[in-house]
C-alpha positions as CSV (number, residue, x, y, z in Angstrom):
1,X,0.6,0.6,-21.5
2,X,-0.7,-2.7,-22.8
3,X,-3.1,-4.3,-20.4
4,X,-1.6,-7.5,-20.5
5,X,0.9,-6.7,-18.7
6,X,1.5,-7.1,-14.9
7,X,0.8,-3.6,-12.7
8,X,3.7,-5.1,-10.2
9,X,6.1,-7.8,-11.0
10,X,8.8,-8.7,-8.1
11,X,11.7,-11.0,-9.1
12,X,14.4,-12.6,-7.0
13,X,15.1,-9.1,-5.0
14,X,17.3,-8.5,-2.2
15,X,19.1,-5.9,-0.2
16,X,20.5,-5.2,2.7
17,X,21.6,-2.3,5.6
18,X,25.2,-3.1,5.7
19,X,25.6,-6.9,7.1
20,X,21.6,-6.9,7.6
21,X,20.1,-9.3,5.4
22,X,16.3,-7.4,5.1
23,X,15.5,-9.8,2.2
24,X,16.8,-12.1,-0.1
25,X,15.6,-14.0,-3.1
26,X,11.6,-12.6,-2.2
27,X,10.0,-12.7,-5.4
28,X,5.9,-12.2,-5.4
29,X,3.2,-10.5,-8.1
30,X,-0.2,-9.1,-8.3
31,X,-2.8,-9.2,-11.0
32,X,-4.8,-6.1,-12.7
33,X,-7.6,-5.1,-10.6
34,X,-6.5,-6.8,-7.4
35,X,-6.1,-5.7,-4.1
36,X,-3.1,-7.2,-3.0
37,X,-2.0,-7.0,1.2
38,X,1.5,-6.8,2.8
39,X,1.7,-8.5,6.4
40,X,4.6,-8.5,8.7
41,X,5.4,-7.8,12.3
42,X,7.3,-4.5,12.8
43,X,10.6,-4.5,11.4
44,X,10.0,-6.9,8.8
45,X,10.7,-5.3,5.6
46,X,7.5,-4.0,4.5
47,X,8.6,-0.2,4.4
48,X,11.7,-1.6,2.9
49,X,9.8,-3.9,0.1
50,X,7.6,-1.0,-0.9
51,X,10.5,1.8,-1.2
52,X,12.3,-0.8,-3.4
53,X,9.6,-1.1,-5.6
54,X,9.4,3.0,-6.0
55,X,12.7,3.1,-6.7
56,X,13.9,4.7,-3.8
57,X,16.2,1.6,-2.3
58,X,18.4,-0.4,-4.2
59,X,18.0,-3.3,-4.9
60,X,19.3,-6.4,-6.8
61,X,17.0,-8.7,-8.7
62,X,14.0,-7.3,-11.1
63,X,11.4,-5.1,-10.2
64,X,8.8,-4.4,-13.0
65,X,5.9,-1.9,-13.1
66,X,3.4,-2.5,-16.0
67,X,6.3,-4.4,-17.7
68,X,8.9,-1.8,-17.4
69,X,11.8,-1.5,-15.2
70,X,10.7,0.5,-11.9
71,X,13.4,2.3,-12.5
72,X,12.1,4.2,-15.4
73,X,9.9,7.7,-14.8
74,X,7.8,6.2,-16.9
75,X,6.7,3.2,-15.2
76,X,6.3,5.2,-12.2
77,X,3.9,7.9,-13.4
78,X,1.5,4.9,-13.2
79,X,1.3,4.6,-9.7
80,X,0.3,6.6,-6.7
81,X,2.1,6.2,-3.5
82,X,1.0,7.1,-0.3
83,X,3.7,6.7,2.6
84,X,3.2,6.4,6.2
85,X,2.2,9.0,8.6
86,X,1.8,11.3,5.7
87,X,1.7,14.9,6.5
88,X,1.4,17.9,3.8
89,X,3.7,20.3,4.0
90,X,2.2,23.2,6.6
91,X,2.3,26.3,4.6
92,X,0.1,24.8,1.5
93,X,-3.4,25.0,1.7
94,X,-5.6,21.4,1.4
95,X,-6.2,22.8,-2.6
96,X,-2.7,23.6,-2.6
97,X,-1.2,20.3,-1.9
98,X,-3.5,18.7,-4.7
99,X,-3.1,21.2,-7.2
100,X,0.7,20.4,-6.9
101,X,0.1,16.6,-6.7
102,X,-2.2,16.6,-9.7
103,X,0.0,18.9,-11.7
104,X,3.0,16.1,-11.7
105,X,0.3,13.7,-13.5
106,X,-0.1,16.2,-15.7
107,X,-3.8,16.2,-14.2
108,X,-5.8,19.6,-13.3
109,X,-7.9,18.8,-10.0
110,X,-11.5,18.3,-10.3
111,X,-12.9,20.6,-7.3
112,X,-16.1,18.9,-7.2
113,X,-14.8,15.4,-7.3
114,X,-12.6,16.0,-4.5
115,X,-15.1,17.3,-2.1
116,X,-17.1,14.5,-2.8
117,X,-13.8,12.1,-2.3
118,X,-13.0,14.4,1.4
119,X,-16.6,14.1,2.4
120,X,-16.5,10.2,1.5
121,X,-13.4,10.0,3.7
122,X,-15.0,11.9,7.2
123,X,-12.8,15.0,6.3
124,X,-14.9,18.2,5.7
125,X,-14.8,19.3,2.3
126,X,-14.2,23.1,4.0
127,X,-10.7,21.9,5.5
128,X,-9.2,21.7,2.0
129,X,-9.5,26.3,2.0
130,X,-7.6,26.0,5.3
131,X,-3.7,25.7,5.4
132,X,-2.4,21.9,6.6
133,X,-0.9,23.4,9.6
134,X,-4.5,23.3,10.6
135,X,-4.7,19.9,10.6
136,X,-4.8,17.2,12.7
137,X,-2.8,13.8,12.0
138,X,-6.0,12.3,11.3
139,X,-6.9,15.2,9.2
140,X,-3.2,15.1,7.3
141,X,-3.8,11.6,6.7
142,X,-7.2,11.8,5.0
143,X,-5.8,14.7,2.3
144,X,-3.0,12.3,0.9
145,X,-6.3,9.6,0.6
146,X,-7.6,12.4,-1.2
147,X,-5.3,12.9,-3.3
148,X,-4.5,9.0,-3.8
149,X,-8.0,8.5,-5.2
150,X,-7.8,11.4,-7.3
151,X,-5.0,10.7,-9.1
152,X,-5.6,8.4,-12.5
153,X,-2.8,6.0,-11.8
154,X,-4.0,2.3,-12.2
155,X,-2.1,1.3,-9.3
156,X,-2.5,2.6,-5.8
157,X,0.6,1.8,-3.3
158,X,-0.5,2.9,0.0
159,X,2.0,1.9,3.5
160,X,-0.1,1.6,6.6
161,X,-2.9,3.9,4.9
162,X,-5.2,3.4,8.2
163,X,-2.6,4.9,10.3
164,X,-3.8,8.1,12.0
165,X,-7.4,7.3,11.3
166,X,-10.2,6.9,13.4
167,X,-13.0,3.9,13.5
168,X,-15.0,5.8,11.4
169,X,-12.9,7.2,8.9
170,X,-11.0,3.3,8.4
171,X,-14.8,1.8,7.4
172,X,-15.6,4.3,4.7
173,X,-11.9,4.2,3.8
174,X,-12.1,0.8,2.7
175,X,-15.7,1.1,1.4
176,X,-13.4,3.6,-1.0
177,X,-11.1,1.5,-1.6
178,X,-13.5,-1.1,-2.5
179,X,-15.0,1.3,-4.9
180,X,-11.2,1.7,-6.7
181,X,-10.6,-1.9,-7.3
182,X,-14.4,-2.5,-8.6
183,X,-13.0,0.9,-10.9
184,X,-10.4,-1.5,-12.2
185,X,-7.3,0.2,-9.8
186,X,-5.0,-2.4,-8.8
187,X,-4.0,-1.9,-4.7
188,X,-0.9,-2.9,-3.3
189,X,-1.0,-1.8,0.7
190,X,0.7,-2.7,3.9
191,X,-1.0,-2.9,7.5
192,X,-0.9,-4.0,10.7
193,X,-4.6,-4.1,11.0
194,X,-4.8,-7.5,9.2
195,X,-8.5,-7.4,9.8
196,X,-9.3,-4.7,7.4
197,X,-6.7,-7.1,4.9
198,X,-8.9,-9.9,5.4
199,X,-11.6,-8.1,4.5
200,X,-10.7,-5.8,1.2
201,X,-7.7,-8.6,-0.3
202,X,-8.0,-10.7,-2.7
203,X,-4.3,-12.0,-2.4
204,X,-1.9,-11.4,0.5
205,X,1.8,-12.0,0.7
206,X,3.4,-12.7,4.7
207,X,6.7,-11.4,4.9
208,X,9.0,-12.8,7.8
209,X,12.5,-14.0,8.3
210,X,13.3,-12.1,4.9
211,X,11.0,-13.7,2.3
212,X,7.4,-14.7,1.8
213,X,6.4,-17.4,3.5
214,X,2.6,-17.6,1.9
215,X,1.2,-15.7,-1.1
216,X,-2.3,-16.3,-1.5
217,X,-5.9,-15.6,-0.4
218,X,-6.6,-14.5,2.9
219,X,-9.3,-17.2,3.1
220,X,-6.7,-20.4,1.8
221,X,-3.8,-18.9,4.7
222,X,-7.1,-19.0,7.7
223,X,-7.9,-22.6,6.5
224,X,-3.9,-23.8,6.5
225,X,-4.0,-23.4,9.7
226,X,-7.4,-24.0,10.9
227,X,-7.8,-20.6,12.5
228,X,-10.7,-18.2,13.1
229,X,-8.9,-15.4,11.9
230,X,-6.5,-14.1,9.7
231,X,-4.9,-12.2,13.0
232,X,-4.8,-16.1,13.9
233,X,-3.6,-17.6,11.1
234,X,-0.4,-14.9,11.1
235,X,0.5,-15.7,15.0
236,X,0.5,-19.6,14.0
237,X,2.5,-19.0,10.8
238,X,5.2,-17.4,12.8
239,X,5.3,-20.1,15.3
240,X,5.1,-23.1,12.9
241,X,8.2,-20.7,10.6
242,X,10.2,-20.8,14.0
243,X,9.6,-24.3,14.3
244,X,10.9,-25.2,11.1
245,X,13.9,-23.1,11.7
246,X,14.9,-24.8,15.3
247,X,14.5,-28.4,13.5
248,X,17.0,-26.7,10.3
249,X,19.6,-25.4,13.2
């Protein structure tokens, strides 16, 4: 894998559920090393976006992981994805699950490293002996982060990764998260919690109406529109996007 090249390059992509236009034409990119955020009110793609780019939605247009087509095993054995609501399967144990996860890497899991990972997430390091039927949402939730930060894939893509968590667990999540990118990870994540984007992006991309409408830094979308908050900033995009769409009608 050279570093040179991009960890995700979008191009042009578009698809559809029958006569539903989700996207068209939505092209957008992220850097080695960055943390890169997904906003969009419910319904707006984001699910959509992120299954094209794994390969599991077809889509026209070019989708590139580390300079390779997405749709190549290759290219994808570089990520790690982590979907919403995740739940392990109930009859594997917490070691279970990662042994098997790891395995597909062609990675052996580090016991020690992963209790310090569980512990560093608010999940007891003991829960991992018990089977996931055990577990609470929460609890399901914090094993695929566990999992997540111990595979060796340069590029994280995590949908809604907060979901399920409590206050507690979603400050020393992105305190881990932090530590990933400073490891040189690159992060690609969704959320509706677009305080915890403002604070762990570098870049952000808006998706409404079917294509982004800003790609940027958190800090340059706030100051477009004057706002105290990215939460802010998002509401007056959507009204100043509707705006411009009456006046084009």
């Amino acid at each position: 894998m050279a570093e040179t090249h991009l960890p995700l390059n979008v191009s042009k992509i578009a698809t559809a559920y029958g006569n539903n236009i989700i996207f068209e034409d939505l092209s957008l990119s992220m850097r080695a090393g960055e943390a890169f955020g997904l906003i969009g009110l419910n319904g707006a793609g984001k699910t959509t976006l992120i299954r094209s780019i794994l390969g599991l939605r077809s889509a026209s247009g070019t989708i590139e992981l580390f300079g390779k087509p997405n749709t190549q095993p290759q290219a994808r054995r570089n990520l790690i994805y982590l979907p919403e609501k995740f739940q392990p399967s109930p009859q594997l144990s917490g070691w279970e699950y990662l042994s098997i996860l790891l395995d597909y890497f062609g990675q052996n899991v580090d016991k020690n490293t992963a209790r310090t990972i569980a512990a560093g997430l608010d999940l007891d390091p003991k829960a991992l002996d018990r089977k996931a039927r055990t577990y609470s949402k929460g609890m399901g939730q914090k094993l695929g982060l566990v999992g997540a930060f111990l595979v060796e894939a340069p590029l994280m893509i995590l949908d809604e990764p907060m979901s399920g968590l409590d206050p507690r667990a979603r400050v020393l999540l992105k305190d881990r998260l932090n530590e990933a990118q400073k490891s040189g990870r690159s992060i690609f994540f969704s959320s509706h919690i677009l305080a915890d984007i403002e604070e762990i992006c570098d870049r952000i991309g808006v998706l409404h109406g079917g294509r982004i409408i800003f790609d940027g830094t958190p800090h340059d979308f706030v100051a477009r529109y004057s706002a105290q908050s990215l939460e802010r900033a998002f509401l007056l995009s959507l009204e100043d996007t509707g705006k411009h769409a009456d006046s084009a009608a």
